[in-house]
C-alpha positions as CSV (number, residue, x, y, z in Angstrom):
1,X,46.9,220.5,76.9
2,X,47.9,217.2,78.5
3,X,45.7,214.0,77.3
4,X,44.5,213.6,81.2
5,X,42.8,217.3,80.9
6,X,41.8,216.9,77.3
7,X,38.0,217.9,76.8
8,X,36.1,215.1,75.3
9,X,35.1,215.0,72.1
10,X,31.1,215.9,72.6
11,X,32.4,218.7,74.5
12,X,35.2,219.5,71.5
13,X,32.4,219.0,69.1
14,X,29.8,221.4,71.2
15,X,32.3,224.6,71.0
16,X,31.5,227.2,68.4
17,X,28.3,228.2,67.0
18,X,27.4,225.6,65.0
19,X,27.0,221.9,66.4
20,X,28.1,218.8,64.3
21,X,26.0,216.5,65.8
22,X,27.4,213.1,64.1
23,X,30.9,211.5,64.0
24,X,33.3,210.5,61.1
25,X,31.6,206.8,61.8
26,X,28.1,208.2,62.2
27,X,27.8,207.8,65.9
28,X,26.2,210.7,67.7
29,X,28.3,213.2,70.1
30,X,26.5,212.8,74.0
31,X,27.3,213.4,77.1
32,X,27.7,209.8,79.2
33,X,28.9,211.1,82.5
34,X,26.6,210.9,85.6
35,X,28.0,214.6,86.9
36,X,28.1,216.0,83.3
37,X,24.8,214.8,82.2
38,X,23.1,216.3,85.3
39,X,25.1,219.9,85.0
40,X,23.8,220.3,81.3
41,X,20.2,219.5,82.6
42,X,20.5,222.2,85.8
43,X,22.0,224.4,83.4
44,X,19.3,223.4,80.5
45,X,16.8,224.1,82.7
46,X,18.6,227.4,83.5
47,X,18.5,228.5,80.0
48,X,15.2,227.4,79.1
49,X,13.2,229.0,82.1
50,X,15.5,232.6,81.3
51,X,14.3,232.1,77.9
52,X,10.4,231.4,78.7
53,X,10.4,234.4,80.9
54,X,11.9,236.5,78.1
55,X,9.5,234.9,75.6
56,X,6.6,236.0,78.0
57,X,7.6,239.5,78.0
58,X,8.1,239.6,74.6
59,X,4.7,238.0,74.0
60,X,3.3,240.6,76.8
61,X,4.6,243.7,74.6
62,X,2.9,242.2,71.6
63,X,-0.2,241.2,73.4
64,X,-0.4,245.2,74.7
65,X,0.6,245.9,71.6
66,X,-1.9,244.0,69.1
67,X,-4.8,244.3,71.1
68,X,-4.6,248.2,70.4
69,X,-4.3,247.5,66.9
70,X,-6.7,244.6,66.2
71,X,-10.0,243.8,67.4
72,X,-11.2,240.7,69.5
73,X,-12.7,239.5,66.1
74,X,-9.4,239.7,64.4
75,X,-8.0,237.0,67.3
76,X,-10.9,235.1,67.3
77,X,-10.6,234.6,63.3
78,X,-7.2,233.5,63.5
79,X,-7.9,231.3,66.8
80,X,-10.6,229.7,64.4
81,X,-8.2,228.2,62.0
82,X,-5.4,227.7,64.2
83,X,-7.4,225.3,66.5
84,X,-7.0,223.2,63.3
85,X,-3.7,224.3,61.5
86,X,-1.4,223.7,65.0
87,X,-2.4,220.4,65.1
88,X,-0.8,219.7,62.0
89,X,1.9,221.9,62.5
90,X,3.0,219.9,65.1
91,X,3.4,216.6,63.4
92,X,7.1,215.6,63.9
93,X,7.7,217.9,66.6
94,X,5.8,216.0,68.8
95,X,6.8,212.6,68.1
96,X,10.0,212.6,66.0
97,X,11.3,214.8,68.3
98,X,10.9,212.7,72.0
99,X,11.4,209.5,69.5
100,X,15.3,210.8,68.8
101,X,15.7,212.7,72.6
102,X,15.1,209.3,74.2
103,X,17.2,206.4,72.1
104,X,19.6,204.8,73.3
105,X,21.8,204.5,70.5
106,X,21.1,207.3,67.2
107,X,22.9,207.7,64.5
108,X,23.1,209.2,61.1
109,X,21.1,207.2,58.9
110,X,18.0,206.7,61.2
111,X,17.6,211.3,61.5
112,X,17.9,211.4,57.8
113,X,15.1,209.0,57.7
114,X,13.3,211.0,60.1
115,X,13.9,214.4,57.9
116,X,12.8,212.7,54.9
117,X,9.1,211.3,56.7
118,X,9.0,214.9,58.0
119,X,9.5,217.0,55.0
120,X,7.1,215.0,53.0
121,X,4.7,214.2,55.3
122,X,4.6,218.3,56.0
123,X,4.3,219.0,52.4
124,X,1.0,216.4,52.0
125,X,-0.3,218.2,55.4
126,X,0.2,221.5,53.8
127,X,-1.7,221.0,50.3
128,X,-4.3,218.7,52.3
129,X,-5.2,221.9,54.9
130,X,-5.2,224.3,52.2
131,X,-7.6,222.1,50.4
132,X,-9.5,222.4,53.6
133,X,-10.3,225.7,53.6
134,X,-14.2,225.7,52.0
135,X,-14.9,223.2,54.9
136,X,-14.0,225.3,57.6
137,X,-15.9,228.2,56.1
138,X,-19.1,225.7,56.4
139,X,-18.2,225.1,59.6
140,X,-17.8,228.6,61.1
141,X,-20.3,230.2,58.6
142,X,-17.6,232.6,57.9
143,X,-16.2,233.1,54.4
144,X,-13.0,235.1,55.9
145,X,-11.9,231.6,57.5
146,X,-10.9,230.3,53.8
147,X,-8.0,233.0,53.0
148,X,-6.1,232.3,56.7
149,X,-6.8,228.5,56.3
150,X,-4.9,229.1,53.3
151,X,-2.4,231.7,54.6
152,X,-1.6,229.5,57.8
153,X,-1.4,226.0,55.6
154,X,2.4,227.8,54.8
155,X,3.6,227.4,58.2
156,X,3.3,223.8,58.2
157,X,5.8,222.7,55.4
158,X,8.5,225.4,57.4
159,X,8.2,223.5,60.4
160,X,8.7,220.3,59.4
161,X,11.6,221.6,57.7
162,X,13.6,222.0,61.2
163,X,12.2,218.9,63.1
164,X,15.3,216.6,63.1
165,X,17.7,219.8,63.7
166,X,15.8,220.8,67.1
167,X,15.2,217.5,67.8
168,X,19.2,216.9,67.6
169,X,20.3,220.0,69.4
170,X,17.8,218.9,72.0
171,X,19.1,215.3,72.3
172,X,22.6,216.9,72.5
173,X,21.3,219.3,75.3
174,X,22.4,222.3,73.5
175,X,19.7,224.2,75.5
176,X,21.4,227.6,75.3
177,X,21.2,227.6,71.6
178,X,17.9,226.3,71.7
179,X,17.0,229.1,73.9
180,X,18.7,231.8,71.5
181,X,16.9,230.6,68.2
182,X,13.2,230.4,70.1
183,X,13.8,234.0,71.1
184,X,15.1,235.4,68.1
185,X,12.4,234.0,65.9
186,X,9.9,234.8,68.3
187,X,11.2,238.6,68.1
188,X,11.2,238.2,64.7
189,X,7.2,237.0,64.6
190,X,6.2,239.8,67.1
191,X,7.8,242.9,64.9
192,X,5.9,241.2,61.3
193,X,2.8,241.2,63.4
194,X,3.4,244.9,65.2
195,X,4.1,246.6,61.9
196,X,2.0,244.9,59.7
197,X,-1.2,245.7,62.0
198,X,0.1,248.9,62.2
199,X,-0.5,249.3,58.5
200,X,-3.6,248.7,58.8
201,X,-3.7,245.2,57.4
202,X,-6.1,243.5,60.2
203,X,-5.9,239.6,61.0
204,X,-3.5,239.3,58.3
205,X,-0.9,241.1,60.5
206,X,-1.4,237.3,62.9
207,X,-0.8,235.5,60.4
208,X,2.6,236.4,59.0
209,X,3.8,236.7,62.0
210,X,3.2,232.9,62.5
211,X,4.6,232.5,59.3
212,X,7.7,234.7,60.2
213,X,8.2,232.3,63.4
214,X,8.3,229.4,61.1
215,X,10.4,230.5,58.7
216,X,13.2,232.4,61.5
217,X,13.3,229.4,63.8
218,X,13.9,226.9,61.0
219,X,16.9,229.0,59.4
220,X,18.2,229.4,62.9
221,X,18.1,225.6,63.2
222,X,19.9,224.5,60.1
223,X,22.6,226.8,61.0
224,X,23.1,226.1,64.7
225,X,22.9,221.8,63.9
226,X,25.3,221.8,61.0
227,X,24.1,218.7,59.5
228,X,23.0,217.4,56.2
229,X,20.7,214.5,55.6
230,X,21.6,211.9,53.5
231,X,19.4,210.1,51.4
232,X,16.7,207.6,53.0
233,X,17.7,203.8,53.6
234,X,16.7,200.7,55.8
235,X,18.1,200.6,58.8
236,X,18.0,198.6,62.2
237,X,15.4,200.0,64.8
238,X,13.4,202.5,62.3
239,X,10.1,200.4,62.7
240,X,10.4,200.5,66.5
241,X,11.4,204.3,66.9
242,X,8.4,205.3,64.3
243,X,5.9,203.3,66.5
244,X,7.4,205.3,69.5
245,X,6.6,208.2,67.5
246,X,3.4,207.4,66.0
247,X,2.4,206.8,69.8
248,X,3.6,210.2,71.3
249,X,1.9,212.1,68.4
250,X,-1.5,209.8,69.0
251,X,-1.1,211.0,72.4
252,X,-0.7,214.6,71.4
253,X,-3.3,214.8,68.9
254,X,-6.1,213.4,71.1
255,X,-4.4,215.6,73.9
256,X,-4.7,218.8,71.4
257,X,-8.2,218.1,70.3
258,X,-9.1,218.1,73.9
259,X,-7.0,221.2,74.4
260,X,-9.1,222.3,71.5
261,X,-12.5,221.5,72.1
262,X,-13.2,224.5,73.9
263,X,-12.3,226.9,71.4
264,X,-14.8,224.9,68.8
265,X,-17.6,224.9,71.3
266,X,-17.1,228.7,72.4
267,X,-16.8,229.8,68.7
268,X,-19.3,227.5,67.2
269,X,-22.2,228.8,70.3
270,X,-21.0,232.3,70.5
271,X,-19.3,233.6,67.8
272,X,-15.8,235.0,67.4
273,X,-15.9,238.2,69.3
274,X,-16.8,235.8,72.5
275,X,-14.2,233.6,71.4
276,X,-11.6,236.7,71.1
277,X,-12.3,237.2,74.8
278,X,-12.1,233.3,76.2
279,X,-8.8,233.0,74.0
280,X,-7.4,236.0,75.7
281,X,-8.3,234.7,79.0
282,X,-6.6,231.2,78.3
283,X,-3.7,232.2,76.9
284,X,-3.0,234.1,80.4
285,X,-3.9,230.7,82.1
286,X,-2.1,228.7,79.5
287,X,0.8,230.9,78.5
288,X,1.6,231.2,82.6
289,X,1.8,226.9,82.6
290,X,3.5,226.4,78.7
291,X,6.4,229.2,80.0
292,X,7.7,226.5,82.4
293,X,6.3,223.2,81.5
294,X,6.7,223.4,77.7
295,X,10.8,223.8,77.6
296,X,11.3,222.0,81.2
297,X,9.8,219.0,79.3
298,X,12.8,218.9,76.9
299,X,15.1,219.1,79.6
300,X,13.9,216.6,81.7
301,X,13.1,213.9,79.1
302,X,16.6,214.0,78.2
303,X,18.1,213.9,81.9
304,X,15.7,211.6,83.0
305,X,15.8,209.4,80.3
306,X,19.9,208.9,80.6
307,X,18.7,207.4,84.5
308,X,16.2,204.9,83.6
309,X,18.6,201.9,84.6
310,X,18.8,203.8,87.8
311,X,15.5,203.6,89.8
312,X,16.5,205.2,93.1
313,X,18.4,208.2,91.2
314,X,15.4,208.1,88.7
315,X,13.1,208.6,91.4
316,X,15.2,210.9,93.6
317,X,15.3,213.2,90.8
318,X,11.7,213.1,89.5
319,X,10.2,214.3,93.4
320,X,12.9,216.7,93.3
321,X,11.6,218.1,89.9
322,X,7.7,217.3,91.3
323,X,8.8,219.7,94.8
324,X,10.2,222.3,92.8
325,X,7.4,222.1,90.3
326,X,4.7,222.6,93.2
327,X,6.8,225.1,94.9
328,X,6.5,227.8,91.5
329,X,3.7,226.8,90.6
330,X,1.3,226.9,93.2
331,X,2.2,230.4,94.2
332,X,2.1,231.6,90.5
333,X,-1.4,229.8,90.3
334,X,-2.8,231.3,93.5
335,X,-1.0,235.3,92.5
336,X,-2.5,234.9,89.6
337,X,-6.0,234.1,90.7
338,X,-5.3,237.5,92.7
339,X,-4.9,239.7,90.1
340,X,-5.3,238.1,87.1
341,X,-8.5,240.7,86.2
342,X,-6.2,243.6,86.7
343,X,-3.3,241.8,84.7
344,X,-5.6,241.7,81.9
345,X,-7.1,245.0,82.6
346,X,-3.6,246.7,82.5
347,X,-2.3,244.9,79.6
348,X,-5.4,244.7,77.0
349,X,-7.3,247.5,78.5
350,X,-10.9,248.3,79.7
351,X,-12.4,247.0,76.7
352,X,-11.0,243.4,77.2
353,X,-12.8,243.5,80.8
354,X,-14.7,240.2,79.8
355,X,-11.7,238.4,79.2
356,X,-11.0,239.3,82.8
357,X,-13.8,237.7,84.6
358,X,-13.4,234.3,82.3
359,X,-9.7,233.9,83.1
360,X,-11.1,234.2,87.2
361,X,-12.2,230.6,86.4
362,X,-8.9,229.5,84.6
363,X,-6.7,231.0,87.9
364,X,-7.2,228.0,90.2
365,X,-6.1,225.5,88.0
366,X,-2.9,227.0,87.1
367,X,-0.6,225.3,89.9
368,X,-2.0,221.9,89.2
369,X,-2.2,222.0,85.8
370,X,2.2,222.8,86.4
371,X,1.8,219.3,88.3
372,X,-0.3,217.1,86.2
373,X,2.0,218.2,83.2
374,X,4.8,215.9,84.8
375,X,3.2,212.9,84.4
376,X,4.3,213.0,80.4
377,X,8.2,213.1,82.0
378,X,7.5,210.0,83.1
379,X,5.5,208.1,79.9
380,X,8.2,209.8,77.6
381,X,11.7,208.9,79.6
382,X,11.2,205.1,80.6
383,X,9.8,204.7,76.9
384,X,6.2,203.9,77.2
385,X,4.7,206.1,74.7
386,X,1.9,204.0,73.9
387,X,0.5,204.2,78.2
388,X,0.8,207.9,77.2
389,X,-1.6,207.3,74.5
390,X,-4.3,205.5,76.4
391,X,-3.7,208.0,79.5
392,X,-4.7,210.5,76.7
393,X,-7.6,208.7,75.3
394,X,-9.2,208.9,78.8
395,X,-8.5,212.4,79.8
396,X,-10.2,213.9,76.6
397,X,-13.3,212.2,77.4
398,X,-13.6,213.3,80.7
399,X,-12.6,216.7,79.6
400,X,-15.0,216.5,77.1
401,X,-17.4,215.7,79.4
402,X,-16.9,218.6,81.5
403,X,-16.6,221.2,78.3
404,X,-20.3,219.8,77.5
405,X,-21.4,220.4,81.0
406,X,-20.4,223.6,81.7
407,X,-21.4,225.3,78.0
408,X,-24.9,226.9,79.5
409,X,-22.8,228.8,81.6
410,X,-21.1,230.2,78.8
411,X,-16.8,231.1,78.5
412,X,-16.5,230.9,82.4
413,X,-18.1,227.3,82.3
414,X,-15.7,225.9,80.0
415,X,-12.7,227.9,82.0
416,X,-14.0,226.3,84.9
417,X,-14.1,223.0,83.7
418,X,-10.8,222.9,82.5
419,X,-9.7,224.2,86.6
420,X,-12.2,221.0,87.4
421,X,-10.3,218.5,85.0
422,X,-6.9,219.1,86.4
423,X,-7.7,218.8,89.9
424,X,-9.6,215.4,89.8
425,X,-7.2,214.1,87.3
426,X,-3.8,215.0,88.5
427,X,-3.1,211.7,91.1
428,X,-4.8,209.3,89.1
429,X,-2.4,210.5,86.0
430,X,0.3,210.5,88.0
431,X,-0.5,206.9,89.5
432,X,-0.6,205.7,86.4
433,X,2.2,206.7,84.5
434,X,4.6,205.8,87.6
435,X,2.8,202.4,87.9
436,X,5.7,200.5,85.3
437,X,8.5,202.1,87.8
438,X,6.7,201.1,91.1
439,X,6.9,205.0,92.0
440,X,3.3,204.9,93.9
441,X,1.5,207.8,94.4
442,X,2.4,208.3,98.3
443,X,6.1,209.9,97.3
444,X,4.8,212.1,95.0
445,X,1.5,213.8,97.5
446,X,4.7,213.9,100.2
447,X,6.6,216.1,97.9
448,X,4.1,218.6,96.8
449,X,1.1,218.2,99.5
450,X,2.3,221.3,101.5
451,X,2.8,223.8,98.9
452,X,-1.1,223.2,97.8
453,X,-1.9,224.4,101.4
454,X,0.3,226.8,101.5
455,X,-1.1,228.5,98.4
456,X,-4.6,228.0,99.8
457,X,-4.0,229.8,102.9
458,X,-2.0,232.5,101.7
459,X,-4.4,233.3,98.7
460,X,-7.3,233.0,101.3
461,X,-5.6,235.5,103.5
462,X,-4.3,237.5,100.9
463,X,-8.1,238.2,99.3
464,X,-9.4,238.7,103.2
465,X,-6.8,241.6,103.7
466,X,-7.4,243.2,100.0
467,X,-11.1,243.4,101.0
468,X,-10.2,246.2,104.0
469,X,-8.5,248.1,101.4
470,X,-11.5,250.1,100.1
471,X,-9.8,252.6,98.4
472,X,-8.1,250.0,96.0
473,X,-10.6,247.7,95.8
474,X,-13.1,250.2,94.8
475,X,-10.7,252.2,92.0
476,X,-11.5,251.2,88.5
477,X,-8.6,253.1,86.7
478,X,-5.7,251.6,85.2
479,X,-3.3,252.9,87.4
480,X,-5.3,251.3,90.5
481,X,-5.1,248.1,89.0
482,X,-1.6,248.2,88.7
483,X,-1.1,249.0,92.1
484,X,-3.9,246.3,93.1
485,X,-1.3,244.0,91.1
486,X,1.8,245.0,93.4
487,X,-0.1,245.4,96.4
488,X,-1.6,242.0,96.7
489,X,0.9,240.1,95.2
490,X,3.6,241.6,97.8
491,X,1.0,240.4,100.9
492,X,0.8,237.0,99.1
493,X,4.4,236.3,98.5
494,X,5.1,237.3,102.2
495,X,2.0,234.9,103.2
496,X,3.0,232.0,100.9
497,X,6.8,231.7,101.7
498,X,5.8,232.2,105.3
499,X,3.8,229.6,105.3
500,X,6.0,227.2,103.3
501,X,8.9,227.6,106.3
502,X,6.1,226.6,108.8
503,X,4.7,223.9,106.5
504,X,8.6,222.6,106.4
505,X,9.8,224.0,109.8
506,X,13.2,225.5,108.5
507,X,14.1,226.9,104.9
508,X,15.2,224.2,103.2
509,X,13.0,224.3,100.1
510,X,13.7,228.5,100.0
511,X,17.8,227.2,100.0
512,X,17.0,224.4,97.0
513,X,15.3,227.3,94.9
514,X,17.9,229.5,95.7
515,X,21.1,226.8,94.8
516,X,19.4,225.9,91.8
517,X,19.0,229.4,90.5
518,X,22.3,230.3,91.2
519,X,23.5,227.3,89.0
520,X,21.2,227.7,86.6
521,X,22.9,230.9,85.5
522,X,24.7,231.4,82.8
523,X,28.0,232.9,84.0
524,X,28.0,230.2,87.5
525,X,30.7,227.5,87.2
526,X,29.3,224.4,88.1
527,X,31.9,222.3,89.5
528,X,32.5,219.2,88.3
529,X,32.0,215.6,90.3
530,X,34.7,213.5,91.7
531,X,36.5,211.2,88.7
532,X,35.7,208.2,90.9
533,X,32.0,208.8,91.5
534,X,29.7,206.1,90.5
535,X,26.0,206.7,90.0
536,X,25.2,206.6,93.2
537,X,28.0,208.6,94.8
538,X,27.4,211.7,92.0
539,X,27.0,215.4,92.7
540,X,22.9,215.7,93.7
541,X,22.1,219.2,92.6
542,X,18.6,218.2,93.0
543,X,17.4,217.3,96.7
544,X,13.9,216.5,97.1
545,X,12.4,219.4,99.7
546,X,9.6,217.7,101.7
């Protein structure tokens, strides 16, 4: 191989399994070209959004699975503690991990600092929530909370284990290998669970299968990032990178308590069978948002951030993400809203048929809550973690607010405040956050205003024509829910793309789903950009679609 066609060396250092992420001198291995950064995000994004749609089937099998095999009581007791125990788990992965994605510079010395702080701030969390057991039973006025407080306190320590691993395969945009270890483990968590509830071994079953996660994922890590920390040392830019992460897990914490509240409220006024049914119902609503959002975020924290210096190509690439965003999620949203009873009917069975008419409150909310989600992009990539915190600060009150409000009217007043919350506070989040950029909230409502009306009118129509379909409608068995499921989810598709190409008059959002699925795919070549393109001149696989 001639030195002009030589690969470089990230992309020398990226081949094979495992992933070296540091240099003889300590310098990290990334990608610096405009064309090459943007192909590893389309193709990221690719890999990510295959794996969250294998992840939801998987996590559909086990749900079908499980809730044959456990009780709602058996959720709900497990729900109870892990309102408290994710929190913790989640300390470095939120924070350490956007902290090392979006530096500039990173080098060796600065991630084993982080692995150190994370290992021993996971073992202090573990012993500390173990401790904390006794108080929780106080709390719930259930003596069974104490043993999983105890049992689920394990999974904390394995996490922080892998933090700076992910965090460097992420920063490296090894997505692909990201993707394989998330599904692996969560196969892995799912077959614990399966067999032990199958022995007969109740909640327990849950919760080492959360352990078995842990454990799977961070082995997977250590041996796809072949890297071992050194010992801990001062070093230039530690202080400022720990703030940045002290902010972004402020943010998350108030953000999870929020996420949270309702689980507290629900279980603390109702009890844990009610709880079993409201957690089923949002775990539809949020499982259907966390497929895409969750992974994208990765993805585009890392593009975005390599295009801060660039506003225009900052910005043309945000809306594009913002269109595409609206375009999935609004008719998943609205589909949902559809069918979502029978989805839960079919997959948890008539006994779950509470669950059901709860997650009829979440459905609405879904499509926005896809949008609002983006605003984080934004904070995390132009580096002002600590607006993220204060955005934060503002939206659990008013969540809050609305939990509080709707709690006489039981589960489906908390589902429909959380619908309520997204809707009023989508444009003011994103006015905010794009504020330090000068993005304004006028391209952003351009981007995504038709697909909202689209969804509305299609989901409008679609429920008119399902009502003069008695024979359906009127059904009760499984197998009419199931075909209630195809049926109006075949009108509604035909309705919403319909009235997407009037909304846009021509097909040019349709084509920019279709081009980026096709190179999002694993086996598409992606070809590269011209050796003289500048920034501005590079390959656009993102064009907004207003």
């Amino acid at each position: 191989m001639s030195p002009q066609t030589a690969p470089p060396p990230e992309a020398r250092a990226h081949r094979g399994l495992a992933f070296s992420p540091f240099d003889s001198s300590g310098s990290f291995h990334a990608a610096s070209d405009v064309g090459e950064v943007q192909r590893l995000a389309v193709r990221g994004a690719g890999f990510t959004v295959a794996s969250s749609g294998l992840g939801l089937a998987i996590q559909i099998v086990a749900t079908v699975v499980l809730a044959r095999l456990l009780t709602p009581a058996d959720f709900g007791l497990v729900a109870m503690v892990t309102t408290f125990s994710l929190l913790l788990t989640n300390f470095g992965l939120n924070g350490f991990t956007e902290a090392i994605i979006q530096r500039e510079e990173m080098d060796g010395v600065l991630a084993s600092n982080f692995f150190w702080i994370s290992l021993g701030a996971g073992l202090l969390l573990t012993l500390g929530f173990a401790a904390a057991g006794p108080l929780l039973v106080r709390f719930y006025h259930n003596a069974m909370v104490e043993p999983v407080t105890a049992g689920m306190s394990i999974t904390v320590f394995i996490t922080s284990c892998s933090v700076v691993h992910l965090a460097l395969l992420k920063r490296a945009m090894l997505f692909s290998r990201l993707s394989a270890n998330d599904i692996f483990s969560r196969i892995a968590s799912v077959s614990v669970s399966i067999v032990l509830a199958w022995a007969g071994c109740g909640y327990w079953a849950l919760v080492a299968g959360s352990a078995a996660q842990a454990l799977t994922q961070a082995i997977g890590a250590c041996v796809l990032c072949r890297w071992i920390p050194g010992p801990p040392r001062g070093v230039a830019g530690m202080a400022a990178m720990l703030r940045f992460a002290a902010n972004v897990y402020a943010h998350f914490t108030v953000n999870y308590v929020g996420r949270n509240t309702d689980n507290l409220l629900v279980g603390w006024r109702f009890g844990a069978q009610t709880l079993g049914f409201y957690k089923k119902a949002y775990d539809l609503f949020a499982c259907s948002g966390n497929q895409l959002t969750a992974p994208l975020t990765n993805v585009a924290v890392s593009a975005l951030s390599r295009f801060r210096t660039n506003s225009i190509r900052y910005k043309q690439l945000l809306l594009s993400a913002m269109a595409v965003t609206a375009f999935v999620g609004m008719g998943v949203g609205a589909d949902l809203t559809l069918v979502g009873r029978d989805v839960i009917r079919v997959l948890l069975g008539p006994g779950w048929a509470p669950a059901g008419r709860v997650f009829t409150f979440f459905g609405p909310g879904i499509g926005i809550m896809l949008l609002y989600y983006t605003h984080g992009w934004i904070h995390l990539s132009i580096g002002k973690a600590e607006r993220w915190f204060r955005w934060g600060i503002l939206e659990y009150a008013f969540t809050a607010l609305l939990f509080v409000g709707g709690l006489p009217w039981g589960p489906e007043g908390i589902a429909a405040a959380w619908t309520a919350s997204f809707w009023i506070l989508t444009v003011p989040a994103l006015w905010y956050a794009g504020k330090p950029i000068q993005l304004g909230i006028s391209p952003v409502v351009a981007a995504v205003w038709k697909y909202v009306i689209a969804s509305t009118l299609a989901g409008i129509a679609s429920a008119a024509i399902m009502r003069n379909l008695p024979i359906l409608v009127a059904a009760s068995s499984t197998r009419a829910a199931l075909a209630r499921i195809v049926v109006d989810s075949l009108v509604f598709v035909t309705l919403y793309l319909s009235s997407v190409i009037l909304l846009h008059r021509g097909f040019a959002p349709l084509r920019l789903v279709a081009r980026l699925v096709r190179q999002m795919a694993p086996g598409t070549a992606l070809s590269a950009p011209s050796a003289r393109a500048g920034v501005g001149q590079s390959v656009d696989y993102l064009t907004t679609a207003t």
